[in-house]
N, C-alpha and C positions, 0 to 999 in steps of 0.2 A: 820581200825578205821576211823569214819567218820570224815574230816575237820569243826572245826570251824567257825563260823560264821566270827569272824574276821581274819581268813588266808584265807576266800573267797574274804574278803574287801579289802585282799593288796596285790590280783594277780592285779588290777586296772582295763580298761576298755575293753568292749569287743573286738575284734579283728574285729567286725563288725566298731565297729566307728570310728578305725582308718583307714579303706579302705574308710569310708565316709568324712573324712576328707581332706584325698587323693582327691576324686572328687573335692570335694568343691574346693580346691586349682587347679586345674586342669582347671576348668571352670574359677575361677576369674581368672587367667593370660590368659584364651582364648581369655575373654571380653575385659580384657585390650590390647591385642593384634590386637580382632578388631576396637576397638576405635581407636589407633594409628595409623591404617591402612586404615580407611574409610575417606572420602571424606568429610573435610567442607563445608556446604552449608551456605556463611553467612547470603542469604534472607530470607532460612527458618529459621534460628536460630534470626533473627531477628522479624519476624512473631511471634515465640515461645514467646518471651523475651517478646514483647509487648503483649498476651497476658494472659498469667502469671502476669505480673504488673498488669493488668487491672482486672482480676477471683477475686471474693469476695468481692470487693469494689463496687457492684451494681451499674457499669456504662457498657454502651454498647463500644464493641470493637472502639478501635479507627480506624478511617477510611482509612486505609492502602487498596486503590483500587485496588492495583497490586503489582506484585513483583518488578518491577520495583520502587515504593514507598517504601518498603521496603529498598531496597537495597542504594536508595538514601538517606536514613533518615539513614544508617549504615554507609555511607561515609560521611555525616554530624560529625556522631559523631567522625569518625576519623580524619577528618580535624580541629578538633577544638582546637589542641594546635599552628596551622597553621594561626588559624583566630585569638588568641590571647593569650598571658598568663594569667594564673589564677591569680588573684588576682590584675593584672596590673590596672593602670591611663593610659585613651585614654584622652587628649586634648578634651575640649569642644570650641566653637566657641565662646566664649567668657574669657579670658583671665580669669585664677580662679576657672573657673568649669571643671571640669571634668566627664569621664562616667568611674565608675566602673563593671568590670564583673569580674563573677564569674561562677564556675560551679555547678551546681545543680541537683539533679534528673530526673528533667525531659528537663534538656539543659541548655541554658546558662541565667542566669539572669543579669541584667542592669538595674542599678539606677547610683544615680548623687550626686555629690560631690560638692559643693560649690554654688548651684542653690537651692531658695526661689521658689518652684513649687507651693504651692497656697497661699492665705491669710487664716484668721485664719476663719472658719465658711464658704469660699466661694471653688467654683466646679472649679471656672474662672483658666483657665490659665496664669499664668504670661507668659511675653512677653520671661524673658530669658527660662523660659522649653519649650515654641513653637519652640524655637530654638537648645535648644537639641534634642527636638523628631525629628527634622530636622537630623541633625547630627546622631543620633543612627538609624533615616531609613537608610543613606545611608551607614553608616560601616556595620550595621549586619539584618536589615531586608529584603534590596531590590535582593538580589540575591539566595535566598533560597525560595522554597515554606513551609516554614517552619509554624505551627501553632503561630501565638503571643498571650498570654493571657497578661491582663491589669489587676495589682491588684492593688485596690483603698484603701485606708487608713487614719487613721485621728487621731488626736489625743486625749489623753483620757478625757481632759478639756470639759466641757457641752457648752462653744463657741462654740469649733470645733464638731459641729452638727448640724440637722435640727431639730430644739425642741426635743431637747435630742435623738435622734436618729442618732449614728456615723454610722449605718449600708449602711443607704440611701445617708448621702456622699459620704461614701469613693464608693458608686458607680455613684454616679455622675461625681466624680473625675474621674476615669477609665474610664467612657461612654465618657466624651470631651476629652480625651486623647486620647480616638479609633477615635471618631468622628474628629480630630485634621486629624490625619494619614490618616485618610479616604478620607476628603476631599481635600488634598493637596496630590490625587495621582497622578496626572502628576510629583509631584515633587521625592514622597516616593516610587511611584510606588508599592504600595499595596496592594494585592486582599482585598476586605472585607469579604470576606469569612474566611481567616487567621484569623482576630481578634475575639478573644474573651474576655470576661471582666467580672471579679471579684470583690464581694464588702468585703475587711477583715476586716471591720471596724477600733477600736480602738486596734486592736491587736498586735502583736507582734513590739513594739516600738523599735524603734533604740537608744533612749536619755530616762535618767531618767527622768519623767512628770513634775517633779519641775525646773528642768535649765530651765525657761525660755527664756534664752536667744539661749538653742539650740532645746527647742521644735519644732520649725518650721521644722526639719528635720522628724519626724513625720507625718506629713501633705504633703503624696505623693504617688508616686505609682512608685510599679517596675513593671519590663516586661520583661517576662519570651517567650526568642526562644525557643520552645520547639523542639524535635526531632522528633515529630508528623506533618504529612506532610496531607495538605489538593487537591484537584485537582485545577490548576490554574481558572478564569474564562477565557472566551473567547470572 
């Protein structure tokens, strides 16, 4: 008498795919065995990393000229709970300011705490952020060939612009802030090739635009160590 359609349904599956199931599982713990068994390379994994970040966002590889650049842009990274805690207050040189760092994406960022860095409308450096930029070369810029980008900023009031244009200060701000580092490098000891400089306009503010009295903290720029490593000059 021939079987049913449904007592062929709940003999279940064929005897083929549970020997291919077999494999399957046979191969994944092989893989996972040579993973755990082969050799970290952390300058090619570092090479990798960077550029994977970089694939898709239509910019050119960063300039990693060796493996050596690599490898030292990976001990950067792990030295940085070494260079300072997250979220810490470094003492500025002037009693009341301070430098905040943080960690970030692409490395560590630093801005300032208790320092009036421009006036309202002007590029000019005030005297006390001359002297933090002073202070933040010598903690975290002078001993890494590390890349520095300068992001210029401003506030969202049509003052703090060049006839309504926040875009063109806030890179004004960031150009004398490179330009600041640049020419005091006997002191900061900075390649100028490191700096780079950004204009974020009226963007991402720190203080709601109506406190008047703490908008000025708008009107600045951070700067960001990156873990991107450029070749010193000579």
């Amino acid at each position: 008498m021939p079987r049913s359609a449904k007592e062929e349904a709940e003999e279940g599956a064929p005897a083929w795919i549970l020997s291919y199931a077999d494999l399957t599982q046979q191969l994944l713990c092989m893989f996972v065995l040579m993973f755990a068994m082969m050799k970290y390379d952390v300058t090619k994994a570092a090479v990798l990393r960077q550029a994977m970040e970089t694939f898709g966002k239509g910019l050119p590889p960063a300039p990693i000229e060796s493996e050596n650049n690599a490898l030292a842009s990976t001990i950067f990274t792990e030295k940085i709970p070494e260079l300072y805690t997250v979220g810490a207050k470094y003492p500025g040189p002037i009693e009341g300011m301070n430098l905040l760092v943080t960690r970030v994406h692409e490395g560590l960022k630093i801005t300032t705490e208790g320092v009036s860095e421009f006036e309202e409308g002007s590029a000019e450096l005030s005297d006390d952020f001359k002297a933090i930029l002073d202070s933040m070369a010598e903690q975290f810029f002078r001993d890494y060939p590390n890349v520095i980008e300068i992001r210029g900023f401003t506030a969202a009031n049509a003052e703090d612009s060049v006839n309504g244009d926040h875009s063109l200060l806030s890179y004004n701000r960031a150009k004398n802030a490179a330009d600041y580092l640049i020419n005091q490098k006997e002191k900061t000891k900075i390649d100028p090739k490191r700096i780079r400089v950004t204009a974020c306009g009226n963007n991402d503010p720190l203080v709601f635009q109506l406190d008047l009295k703490q908008r000025h903290k708008n009107r600045r720029v951070e700067i960001i160590v990156s873990e991107e490593l450029v070749r010193p000059s000579h």
